[in-house]
C-alpha positions as CSV (number, residue, x, y, z in Angstrom):
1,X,133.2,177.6,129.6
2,X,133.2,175.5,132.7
3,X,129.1,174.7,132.2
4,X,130.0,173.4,128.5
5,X,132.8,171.3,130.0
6,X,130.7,169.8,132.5
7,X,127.7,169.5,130.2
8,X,130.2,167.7,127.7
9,X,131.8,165.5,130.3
10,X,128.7,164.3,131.9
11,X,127.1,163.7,128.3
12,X,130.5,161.4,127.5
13,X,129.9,159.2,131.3
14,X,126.1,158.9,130.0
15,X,127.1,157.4,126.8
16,X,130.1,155.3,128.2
17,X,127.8,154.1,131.0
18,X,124.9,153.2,128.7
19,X,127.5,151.3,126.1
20,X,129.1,149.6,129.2
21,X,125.8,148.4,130.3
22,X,124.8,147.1,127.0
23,X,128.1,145.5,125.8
24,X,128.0,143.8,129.3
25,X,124.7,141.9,129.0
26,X,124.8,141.4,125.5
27,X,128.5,141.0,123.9
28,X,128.8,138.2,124.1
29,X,126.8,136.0,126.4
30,X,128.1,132.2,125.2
31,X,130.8,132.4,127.3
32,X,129.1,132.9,130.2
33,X,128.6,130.3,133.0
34,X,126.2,130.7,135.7
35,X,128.5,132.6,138.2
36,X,129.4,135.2,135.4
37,X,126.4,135.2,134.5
38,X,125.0,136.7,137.7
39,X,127.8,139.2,138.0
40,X,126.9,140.7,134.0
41,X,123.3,140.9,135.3
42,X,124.1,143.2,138.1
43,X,126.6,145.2,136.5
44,X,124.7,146.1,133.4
45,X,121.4,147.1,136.2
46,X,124.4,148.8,138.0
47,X,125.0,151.1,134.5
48,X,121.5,151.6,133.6
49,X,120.9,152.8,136.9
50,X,124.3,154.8,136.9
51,X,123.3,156.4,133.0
52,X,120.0,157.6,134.3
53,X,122.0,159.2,137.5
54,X,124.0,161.3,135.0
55,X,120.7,162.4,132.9
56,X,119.4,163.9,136.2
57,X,122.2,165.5,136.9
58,X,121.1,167.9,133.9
59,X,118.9,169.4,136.2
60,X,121.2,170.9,139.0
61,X,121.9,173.6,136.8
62,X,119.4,176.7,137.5
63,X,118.8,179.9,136.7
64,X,119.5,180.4,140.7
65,X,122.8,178.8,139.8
66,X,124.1,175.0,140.7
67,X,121.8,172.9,142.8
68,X,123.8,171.0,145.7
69,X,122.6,168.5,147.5
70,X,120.7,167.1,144.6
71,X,117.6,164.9,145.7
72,X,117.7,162.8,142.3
73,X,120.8,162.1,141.6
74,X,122.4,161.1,145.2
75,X,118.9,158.7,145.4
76,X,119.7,157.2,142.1
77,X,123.5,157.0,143.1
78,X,122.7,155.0,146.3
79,X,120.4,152.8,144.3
80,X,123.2,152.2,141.9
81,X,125.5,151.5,144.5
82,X,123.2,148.9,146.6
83,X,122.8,147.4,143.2
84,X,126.6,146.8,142.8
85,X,127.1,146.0,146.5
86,X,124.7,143.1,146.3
87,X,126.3,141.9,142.6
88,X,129.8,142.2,144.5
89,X,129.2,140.4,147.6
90,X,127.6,137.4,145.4
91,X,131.1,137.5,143.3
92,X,132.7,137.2,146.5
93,X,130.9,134.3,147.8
94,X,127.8,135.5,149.7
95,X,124.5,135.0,148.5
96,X,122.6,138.2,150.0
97,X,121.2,138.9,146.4
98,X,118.6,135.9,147.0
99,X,117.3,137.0,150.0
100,X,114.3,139.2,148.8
101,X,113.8,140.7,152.2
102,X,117.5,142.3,151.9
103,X,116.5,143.6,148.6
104,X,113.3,145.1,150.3
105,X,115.3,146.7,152.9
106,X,117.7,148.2,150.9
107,X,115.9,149.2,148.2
108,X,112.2,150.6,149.7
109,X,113.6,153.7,151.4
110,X,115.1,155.1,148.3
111,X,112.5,153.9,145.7
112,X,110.1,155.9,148.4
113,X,112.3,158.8,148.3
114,X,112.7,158.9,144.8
115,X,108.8,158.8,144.2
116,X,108.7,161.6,146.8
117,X,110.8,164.0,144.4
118,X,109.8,162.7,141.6
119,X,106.0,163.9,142.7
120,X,107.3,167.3,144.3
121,X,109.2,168.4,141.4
122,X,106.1,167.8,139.1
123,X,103.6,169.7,141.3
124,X,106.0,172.6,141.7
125,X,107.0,172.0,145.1
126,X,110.5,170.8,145.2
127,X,113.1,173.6,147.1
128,X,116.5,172.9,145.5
129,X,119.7,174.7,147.5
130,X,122.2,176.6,145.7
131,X,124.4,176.6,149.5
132,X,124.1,175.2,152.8
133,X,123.3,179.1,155.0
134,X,119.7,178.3,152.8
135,X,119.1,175.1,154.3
136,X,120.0,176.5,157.6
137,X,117.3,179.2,156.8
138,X,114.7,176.8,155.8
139,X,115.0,175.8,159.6
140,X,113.5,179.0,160.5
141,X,110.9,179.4,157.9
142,X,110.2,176.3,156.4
143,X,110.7,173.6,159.4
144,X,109.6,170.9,157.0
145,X,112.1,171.3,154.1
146,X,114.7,171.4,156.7
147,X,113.9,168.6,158.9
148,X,112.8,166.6,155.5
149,X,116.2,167.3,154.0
150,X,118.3,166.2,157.1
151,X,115.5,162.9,157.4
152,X,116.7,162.1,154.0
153,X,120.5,162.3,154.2
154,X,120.0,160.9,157.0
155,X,118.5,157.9,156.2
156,X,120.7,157.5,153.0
157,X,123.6,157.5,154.9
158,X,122.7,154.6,157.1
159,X,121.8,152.4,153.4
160,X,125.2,153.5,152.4
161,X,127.2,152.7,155.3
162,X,125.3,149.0,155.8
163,X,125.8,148.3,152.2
164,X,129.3,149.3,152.6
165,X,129.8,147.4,155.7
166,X,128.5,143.8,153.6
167,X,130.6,144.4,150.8
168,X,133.7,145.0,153.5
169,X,132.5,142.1,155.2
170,X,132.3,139.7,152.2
171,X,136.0,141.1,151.0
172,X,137.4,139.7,154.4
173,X,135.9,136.4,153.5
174,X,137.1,135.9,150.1
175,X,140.5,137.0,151.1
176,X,140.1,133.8,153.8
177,X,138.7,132.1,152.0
178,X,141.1,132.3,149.0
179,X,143.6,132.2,151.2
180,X,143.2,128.3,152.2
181,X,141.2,127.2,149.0
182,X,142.4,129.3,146.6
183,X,141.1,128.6,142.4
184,X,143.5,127.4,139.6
185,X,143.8,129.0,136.5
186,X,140.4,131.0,137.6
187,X,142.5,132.9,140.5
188,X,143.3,136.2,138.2
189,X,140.2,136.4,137.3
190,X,138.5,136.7,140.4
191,X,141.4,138.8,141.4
192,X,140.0,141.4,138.5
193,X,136.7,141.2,139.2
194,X,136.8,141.6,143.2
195,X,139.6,144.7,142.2
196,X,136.7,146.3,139.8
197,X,134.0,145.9,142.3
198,X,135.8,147.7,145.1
199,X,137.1,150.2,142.2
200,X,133.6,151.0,141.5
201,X,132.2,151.2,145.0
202,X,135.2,153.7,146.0
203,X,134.0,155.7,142.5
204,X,130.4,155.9,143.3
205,X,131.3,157.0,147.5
206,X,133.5,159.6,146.0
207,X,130.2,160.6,144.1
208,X,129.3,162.4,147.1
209,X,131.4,164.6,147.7
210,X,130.9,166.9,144.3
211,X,127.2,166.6,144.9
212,X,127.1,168.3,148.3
213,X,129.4,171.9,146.4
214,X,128.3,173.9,143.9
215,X,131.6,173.7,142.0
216,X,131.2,172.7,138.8
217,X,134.9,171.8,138.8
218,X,134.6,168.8,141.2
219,X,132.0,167.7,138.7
220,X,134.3,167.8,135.8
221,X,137.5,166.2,137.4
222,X,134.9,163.6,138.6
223,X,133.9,163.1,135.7
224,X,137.3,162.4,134.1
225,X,137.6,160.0,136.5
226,X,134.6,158.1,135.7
227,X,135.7,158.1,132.1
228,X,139.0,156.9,132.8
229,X,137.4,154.0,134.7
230,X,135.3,153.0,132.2
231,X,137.4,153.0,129.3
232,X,139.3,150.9,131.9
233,X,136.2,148.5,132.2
234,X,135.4,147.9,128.9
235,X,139.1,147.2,128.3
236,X,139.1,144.9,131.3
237,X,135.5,143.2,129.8
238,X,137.2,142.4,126.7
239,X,140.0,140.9,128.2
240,X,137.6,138.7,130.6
241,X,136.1,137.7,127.4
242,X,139.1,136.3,125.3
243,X,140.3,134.5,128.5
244,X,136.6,132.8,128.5
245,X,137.0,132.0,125.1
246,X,140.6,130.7,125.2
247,X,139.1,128.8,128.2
248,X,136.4,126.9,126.4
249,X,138.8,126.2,123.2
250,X,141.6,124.6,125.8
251,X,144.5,127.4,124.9
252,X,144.4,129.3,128.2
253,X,146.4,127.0,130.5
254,X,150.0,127.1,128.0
255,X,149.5,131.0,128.4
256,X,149.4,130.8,131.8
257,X,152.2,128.4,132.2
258,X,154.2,130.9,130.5
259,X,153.5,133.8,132.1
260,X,153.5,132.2,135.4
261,X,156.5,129.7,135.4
262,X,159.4,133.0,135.8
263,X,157.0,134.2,138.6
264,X,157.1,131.0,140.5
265,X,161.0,130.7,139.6
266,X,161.3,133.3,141.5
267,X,160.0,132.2,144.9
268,X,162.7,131.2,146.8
269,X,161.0,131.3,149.8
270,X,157.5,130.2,151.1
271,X,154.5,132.4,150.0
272,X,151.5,132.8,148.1
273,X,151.9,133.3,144.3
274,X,149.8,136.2,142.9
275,X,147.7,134.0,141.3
276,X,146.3,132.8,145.0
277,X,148.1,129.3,145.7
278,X,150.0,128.6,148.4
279,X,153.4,127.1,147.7
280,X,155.6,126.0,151.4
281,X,158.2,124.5,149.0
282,X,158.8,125.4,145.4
283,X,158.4,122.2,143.5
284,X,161.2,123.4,140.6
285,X,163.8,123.3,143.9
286,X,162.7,119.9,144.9
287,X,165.4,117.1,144.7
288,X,163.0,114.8,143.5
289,X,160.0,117.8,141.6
290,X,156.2,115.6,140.7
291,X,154.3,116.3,138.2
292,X,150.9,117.3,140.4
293,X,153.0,119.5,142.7
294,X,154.5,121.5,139.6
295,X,150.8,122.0,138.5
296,X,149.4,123.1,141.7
297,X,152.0,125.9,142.0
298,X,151.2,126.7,138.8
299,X,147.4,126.8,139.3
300,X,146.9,124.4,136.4
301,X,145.5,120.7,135.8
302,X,148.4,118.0,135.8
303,X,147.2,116.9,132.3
304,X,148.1,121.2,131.0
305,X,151.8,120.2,132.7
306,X,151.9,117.3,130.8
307,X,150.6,118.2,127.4
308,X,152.9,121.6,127.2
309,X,156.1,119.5,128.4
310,X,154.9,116.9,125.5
311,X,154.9,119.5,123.0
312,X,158.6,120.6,123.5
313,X,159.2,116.8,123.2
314,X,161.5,116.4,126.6
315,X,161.0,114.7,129.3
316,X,159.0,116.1,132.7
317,X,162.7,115.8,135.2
318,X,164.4,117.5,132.4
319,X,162.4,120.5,131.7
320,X,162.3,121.1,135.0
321,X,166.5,121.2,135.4
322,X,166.3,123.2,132.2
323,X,163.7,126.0,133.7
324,X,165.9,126.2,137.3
325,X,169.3,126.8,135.7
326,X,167.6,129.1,133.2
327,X,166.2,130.9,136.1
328,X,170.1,130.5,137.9
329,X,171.2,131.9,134.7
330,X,169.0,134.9,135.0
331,X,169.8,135.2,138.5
332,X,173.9,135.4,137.3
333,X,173.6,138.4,134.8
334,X,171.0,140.5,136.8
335,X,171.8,140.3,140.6
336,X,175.1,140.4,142.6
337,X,174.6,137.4,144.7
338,X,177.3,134.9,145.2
339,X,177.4,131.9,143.2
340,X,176.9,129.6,145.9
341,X,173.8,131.5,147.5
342,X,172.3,131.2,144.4
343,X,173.0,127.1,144.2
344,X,171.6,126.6,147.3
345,X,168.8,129.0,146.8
346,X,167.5,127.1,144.1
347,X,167.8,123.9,145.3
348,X,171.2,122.5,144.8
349,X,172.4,120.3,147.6
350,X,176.3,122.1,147.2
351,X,178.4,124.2,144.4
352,X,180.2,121.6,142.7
353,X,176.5,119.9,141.7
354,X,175.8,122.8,140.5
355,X,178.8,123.7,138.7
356,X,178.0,120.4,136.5
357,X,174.6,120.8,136.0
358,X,175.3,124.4,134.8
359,X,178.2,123.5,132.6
360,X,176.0,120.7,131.1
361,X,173.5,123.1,129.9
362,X,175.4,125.9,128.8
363,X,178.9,124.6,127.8
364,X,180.9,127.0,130.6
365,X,181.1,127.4,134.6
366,X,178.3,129.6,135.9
367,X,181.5,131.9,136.9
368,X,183.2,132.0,133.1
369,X,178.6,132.8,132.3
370,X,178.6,135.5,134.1
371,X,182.0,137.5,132.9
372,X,181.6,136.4,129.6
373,X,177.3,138.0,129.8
374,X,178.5,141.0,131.4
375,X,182.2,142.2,129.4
């Protein structure tokens, strides 16, 4: 039962890996530009390579029983992961993918290895290891398979841990980066896509761990996993792809306005909106709110502010009275704070000023609002 549910499972990761590969370079590619463009490259290699990694792990099931410390499959798991390190960092801002010297470093030592197996395996000479006593035993009879074995983790690890140190590296610089220049109505997006590289790299380390046991279970629930995350991908891919669309027909920024205006509302205090911008002072508390500073917050172009406002036909100053005391309003029915803090919070110079513009917009004291909302 359990080798039919790992055959199965592994079988379902090939094909999803394979369909998230192709769907990523082909489906579809107008909406690319040239940064996205370099990212779909690397992550359909980072697939291909991935789907061949779960078509060798056919072979760690033997008549001796299951293979650990599978020579194929770790080598083509650390090429997949160098692969998606190198397409990560460039999403993050650093170009190591165009030095070819890197690539040469990373990649020789593996590709050797791999050729190594590849040639043992088809002269007959490959030792696969059902538990770790028969390495230990190799050590006494066969010095070479031992020391060869240990050679190889060995040098694996050390890729692994210097491609893991880049992409760490080049995540500290996009968060500073980001942090004092960070992108308009492109933020989320690069949000996703740094959150989906890490998500990945964590997936593929974990990798390890059932290929050094002989429990088929680890495999499975592995497994799972991989097929919950890429369900998760392709869901995520699509997404990218209506934003990029909605992008290049000019209906992304009034959905982002929308979504983001409650969010900023809610800032009463100095921060970074989740969308990467800085904001010292909310603009919608301002005594005297511009334009330009609403669409920085925001993350938007001035001329977005301007066409939504124009669309609702009323005027910049009043649309933004009418999305503070909505927010005031909000802030009435669903918190306990005093009527006051809430004035002041938002903005109003004292109560009174307040009271008026409140009772302007919705016909009773922000006092008679909130009984009246919650009887």
């Amino acid at each position: 039962m359990t080798v039919t549910l790992f055959n199965i499972s592994n079988a379902v990761v090939l094909v999803l890996s394979l369909l998230t590969a192709w769907g990523v370079y082909f489906v579809p590619r107008r909406y690319f530009h040239d940064d996205l463009k370099q990212l779909r490259r690397f992550m359909a290699a980072v697939f291909t390579v991935f789907a061949l990694q779960r078509l060798s792990l056919l072979t760690i099931l033997r008549p001796g029983g299951v293979e650990i410390y599978a020579s194929q499959p770790i080598i083509l798991l650390s090429i997949a992961f160098i692969i998606l390190v190198m397409g990560g960092t460039a999403v993050m801002g650093r170009h190591h993918y165009l030095n070819f010297t890197l690539w040469v470093l990373l990649l020789l030592i593996p590709a050797l290895f791999l050729m190594s197996n590849i040639l043992m395996i088809a002269s007959g000479n490959y030792q696969p290891l059902y538990n770790w006593d028969s390495l230990l035993n190799y050590r006494l009879t066969t010095p070479v398979v031992f020391y060869g074995r240990v050679l190889f983790v060995a040098c694996l690890m050390v890729y692994w841990m210097l491609a893991a140190g880049m992409l760490f590296e080049a995540w500290l610089n996009d968060r500073r980066e980001r942090r004092y220049s960070p992108l308009s109505d492109d933020a989320e997006r690069h949000q996703g896509e740094v959150v989906a590289v890490v998500g990945w790299a964590l997936l593929f380390t974990g990798g390890l761990v059932p290929l050094c046991t002989s429990s088929l279970l680890l495999h499975i629930i592995y497994n799972v996993l991989l097929v919950i995350a890429l369900v998760l991908s392709g869901f995520a891919y699509k997404k990218l792809v209506r934003y990029l669309h909605a992008r290049d027909n000019g209906r992304l920024a009034p959905v982002l306005i929308v979504r983001r205006i409650p969010l900023l509302l809610g800032m009463e205090k100095p921060g970074t909106t989740p969308w990467g911008v800085r904001v010292d002072k909310n603009p919608f508390y301002s005594g005297n709110p511009q334009l330009d500073s609403v669409a920085q917050a925001l993350g938007v172009r001035s001329a977005d502010i301007s066409e939504y406002i124009l669309q609702q036909n009323i005027q910049f100053t009043a649309w933004v009275s009418d999305q503070r005391l909505r927010h005031c309003a909000s802030e009435l029915l669903h918190s306990d704070r005093k009527i006051s803090e809430i004035a002041e919070a938002c903005g109003y110079n004292d109560l009174p000023t307040f009271t008026r513009a409140f009772k302007r917009q919705f016909g009773m004291a922000p006092s008679e609002y909130r009984k009246q909302e919650q009887a």
